[in-house]
C-alpha positions as CSV (number, residue, x, y, z in Angstrom):
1,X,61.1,-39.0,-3.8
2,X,59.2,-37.0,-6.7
3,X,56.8,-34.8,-4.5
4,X,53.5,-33.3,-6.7
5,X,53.6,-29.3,-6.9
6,X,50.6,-27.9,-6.3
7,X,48.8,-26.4,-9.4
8,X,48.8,-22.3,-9.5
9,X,45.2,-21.3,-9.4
10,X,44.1,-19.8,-13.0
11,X,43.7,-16.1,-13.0
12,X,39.7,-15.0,-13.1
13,X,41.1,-11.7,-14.7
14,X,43.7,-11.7,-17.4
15,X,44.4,-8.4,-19.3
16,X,47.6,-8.0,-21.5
17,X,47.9,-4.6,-23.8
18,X,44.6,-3.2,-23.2
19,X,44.3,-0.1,-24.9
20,X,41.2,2.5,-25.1
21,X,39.8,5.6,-26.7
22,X,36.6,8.0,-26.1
23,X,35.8,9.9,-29.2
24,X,35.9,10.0,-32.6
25,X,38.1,11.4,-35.5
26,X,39.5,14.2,-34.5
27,X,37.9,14.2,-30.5
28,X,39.4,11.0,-30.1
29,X,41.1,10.4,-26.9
30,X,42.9,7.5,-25.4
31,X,42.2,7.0,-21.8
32,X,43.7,3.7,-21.2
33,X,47.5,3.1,-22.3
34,X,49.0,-0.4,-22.7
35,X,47.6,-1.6,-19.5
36,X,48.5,-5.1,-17.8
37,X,46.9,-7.2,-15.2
38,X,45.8,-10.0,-13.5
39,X,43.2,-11.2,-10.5
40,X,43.4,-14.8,-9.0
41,X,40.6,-16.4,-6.6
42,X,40.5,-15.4,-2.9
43,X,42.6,-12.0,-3.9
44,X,41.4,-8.0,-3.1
45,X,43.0,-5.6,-5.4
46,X,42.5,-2.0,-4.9
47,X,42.8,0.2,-7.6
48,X,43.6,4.0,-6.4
49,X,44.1,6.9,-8.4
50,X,43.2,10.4,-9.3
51,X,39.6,11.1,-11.0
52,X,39.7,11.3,-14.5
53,X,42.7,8.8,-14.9
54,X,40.3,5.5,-16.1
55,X,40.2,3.5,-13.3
56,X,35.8,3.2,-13.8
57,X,36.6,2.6,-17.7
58,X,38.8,0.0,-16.8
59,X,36.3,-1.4,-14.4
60,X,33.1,-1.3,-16.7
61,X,35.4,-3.0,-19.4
62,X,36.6,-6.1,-17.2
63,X,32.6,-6.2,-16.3
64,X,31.2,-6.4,-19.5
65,X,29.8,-3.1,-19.9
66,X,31.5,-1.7,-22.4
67,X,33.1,-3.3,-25.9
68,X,36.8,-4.1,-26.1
69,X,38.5,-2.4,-28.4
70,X,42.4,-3.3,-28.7
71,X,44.1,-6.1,-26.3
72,X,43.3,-9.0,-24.8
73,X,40.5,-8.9,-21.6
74,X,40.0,-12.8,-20.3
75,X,37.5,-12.7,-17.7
76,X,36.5,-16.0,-15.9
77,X,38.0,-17.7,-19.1
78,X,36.1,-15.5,-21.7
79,X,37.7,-13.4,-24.2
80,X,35.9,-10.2,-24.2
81,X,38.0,-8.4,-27.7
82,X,35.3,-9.2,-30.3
83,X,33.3,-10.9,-27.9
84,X,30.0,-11.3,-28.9
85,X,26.7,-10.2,-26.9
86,X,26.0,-13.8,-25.6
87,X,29.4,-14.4,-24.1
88,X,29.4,-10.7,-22.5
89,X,26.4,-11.7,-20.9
90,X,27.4,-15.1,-19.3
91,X,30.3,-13.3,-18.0
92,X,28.2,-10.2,-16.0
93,X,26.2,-13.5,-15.3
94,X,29.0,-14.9,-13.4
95,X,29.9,-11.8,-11.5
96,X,28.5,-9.3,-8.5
97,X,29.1,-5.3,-8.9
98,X,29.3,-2.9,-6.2
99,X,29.0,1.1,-6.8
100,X,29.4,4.1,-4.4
101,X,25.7,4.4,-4.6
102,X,23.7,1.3,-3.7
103,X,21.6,1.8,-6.2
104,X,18.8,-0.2,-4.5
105,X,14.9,0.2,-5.6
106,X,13.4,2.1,-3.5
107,X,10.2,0.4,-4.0
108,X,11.3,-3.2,-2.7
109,X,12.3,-4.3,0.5
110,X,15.7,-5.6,1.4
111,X,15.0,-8.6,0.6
112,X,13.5,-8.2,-2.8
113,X,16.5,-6.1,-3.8
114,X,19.1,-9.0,-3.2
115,X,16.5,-11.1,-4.8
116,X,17.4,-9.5,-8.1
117,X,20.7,-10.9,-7.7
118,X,19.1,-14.3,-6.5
119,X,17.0,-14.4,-9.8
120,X,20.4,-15.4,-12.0
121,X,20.1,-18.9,-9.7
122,X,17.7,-20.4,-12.7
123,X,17.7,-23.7,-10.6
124,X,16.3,-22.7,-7.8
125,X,12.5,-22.3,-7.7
126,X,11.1,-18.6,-6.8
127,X,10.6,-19.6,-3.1
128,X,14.3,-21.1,-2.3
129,X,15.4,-17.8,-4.4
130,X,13.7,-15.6,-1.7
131,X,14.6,-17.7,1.1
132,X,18.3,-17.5,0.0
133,X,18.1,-13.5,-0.3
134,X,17.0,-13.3,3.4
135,X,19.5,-16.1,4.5
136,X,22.3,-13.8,2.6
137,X,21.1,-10.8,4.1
138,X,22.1,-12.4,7.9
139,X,25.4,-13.3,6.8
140,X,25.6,-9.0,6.2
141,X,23.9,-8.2,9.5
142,X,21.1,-7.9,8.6
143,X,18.3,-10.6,9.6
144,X,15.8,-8.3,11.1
145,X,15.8,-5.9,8.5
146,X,14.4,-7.9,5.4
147,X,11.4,-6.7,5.1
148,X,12.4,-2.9,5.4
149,X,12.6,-0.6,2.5
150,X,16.2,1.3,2.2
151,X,14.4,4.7,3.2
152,X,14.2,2.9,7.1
153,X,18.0,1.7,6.7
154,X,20.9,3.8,6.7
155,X,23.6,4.5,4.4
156,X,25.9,1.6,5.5
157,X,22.9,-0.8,6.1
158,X,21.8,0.1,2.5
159,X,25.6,-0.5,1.5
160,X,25.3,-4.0,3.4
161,X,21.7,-5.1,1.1
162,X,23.8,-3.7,-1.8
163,X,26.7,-6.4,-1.1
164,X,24.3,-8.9,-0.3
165,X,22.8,-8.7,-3.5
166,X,26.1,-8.7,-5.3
167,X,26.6,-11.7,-3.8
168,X,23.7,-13.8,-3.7
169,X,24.0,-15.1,-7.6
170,X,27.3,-17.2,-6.2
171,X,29.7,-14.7,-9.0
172,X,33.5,-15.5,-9.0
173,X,34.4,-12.1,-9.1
174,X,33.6,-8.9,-7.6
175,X,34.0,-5.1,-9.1
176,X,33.5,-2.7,-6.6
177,X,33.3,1.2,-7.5
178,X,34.4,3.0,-4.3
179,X,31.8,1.2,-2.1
180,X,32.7,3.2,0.8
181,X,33.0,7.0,-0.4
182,X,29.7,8.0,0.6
183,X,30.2,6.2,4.3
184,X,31.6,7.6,7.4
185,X,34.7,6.5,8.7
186,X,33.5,3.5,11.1
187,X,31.0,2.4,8.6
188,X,33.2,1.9,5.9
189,X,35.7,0.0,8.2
190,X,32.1,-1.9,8.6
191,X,32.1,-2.7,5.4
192,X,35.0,-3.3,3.7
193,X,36.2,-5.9,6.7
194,X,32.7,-7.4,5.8
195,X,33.4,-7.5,2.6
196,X,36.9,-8.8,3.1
197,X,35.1,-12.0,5.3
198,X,32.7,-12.6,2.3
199,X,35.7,-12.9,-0.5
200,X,37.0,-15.1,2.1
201,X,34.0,-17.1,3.5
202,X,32.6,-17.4,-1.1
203,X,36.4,-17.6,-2.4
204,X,35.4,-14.9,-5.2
205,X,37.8,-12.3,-6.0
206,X,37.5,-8.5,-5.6
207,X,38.3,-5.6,-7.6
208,X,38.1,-2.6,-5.5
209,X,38.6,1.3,-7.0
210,X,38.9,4.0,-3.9
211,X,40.2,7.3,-2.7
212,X,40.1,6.3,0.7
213,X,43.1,6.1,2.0
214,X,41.3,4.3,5.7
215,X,41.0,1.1,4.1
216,X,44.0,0.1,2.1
217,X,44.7,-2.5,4.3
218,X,41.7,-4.9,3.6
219,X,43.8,-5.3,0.2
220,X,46.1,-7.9,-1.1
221,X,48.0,-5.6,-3.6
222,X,47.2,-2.2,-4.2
223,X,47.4,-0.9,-7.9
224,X,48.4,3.1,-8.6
225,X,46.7,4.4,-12.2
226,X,47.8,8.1,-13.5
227,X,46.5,9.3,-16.7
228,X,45.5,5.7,-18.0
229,X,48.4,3.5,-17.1
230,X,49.3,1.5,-14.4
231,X,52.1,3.5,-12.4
232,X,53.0,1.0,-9.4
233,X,52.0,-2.1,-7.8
234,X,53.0,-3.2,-4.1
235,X,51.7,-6.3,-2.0
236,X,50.0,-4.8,1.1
């Protein structure tokens, strides 16, 4: 009896001899060697390393932030080498980004922070857009605090509105730049096992650069990077 294998999810991040430099002519510098990698649905992958050694180059290229220049970068079935400025932009489109510093406005409440991330839903009118900010802010723990600005929250509440808003647009894929650096011990647990019960409750995938060695076991695999190259790889 023939029995149908299941089909092997497509990765949402496919890299294959990705090579960079910073500089010109003669202050040209390569910061990222001959790298290799890929990122399937539902997955964390933490990226660890010292500073310096490209992991936040690596990140802002798989994001769309920065041009290609040798190697192949597939994101969410894009090729970003030679991609051109409409096709980088349906790709940060797709996607949610998460930094060390929230970076929220100060100027706007909770809720009209993770609105800005709501605003990429065109097909939802401006009301359903602000309803769905507030509805995404109590899946984060934080119903009561919509209307606040981040100078009432604190740091790991501001965190919280600043994964809320990464993930209000729906993306497929998260990049994360050490979300939990500027957090205390318990509050980063906070939120990286919140963040870890998002990826699974949306079925996005996460790309995670940290130094913190507290929370390497939210990850799937856990990738080492020295001096621009990918050192090891281990399941976690």
């Amino acid at each position: 009896m023939n029995t149908v294998q299941p089909v092997p999810p497509q990765p949402l991040v496919n890299i294959a001899g990705l090579n960079h430099w910073f500089g010109r002519r003669d202050q040209r510098r390569q910061v990222l060697h001959n790298l290799h990698l890929t990122l399937n649905p539902g997955e964390i992958v933490l990226l660890s390393g010292p500073s310096g050694c490209g992991k936040t180059t690596l990140l802002t290229l798989i994001g769309a932030l920065r041009t290609v220049q040798d190697g192949s970068v597939e994101v969410l079935g894009e090729q970003l080498l030679k991609a051109r400025k409409l096709v980088q932009q349906r790709v940060r489109r797709q996607m949610g980004m998460i930094f060390q510093k929230h970076n929220l406005l100060r100027c706007l409440t909770a809720a009209q922070n993770v609105q800005m991330g709501a605003d990429l839903l065109s097909n939802l009118s401006f009301g359903q857009r602000r309803q769905h900010s507030i509805d995404m802010l109590g899946e984060v723990g934080l119903k009561d605090h919509y209307g606040k600005l981040p100078s009432a929250l604190s740091g790991g509440q501001c965190q919280r509105v600043a994964i809320a808003r990464a993930l209000v647009g729906k993306p497929r894929l998260l990049l994360a730049d050490e979300p939990t650096a500027a957090l205390d011990r318990r509050t980063g647990r906070e939120v990286v096992d919140l963040l870890r019960r998002m990826v699974t409750h949306h079925h996005c995938a996460v790309l995670m650069v940290t130094h913190d060695p507290r929370i390497l076991d939210v990850g799937d695999r856990l990738l080492q990077m020295e001096d621009g190259r990918l050192t090891t790889a281990q399941e976690i």
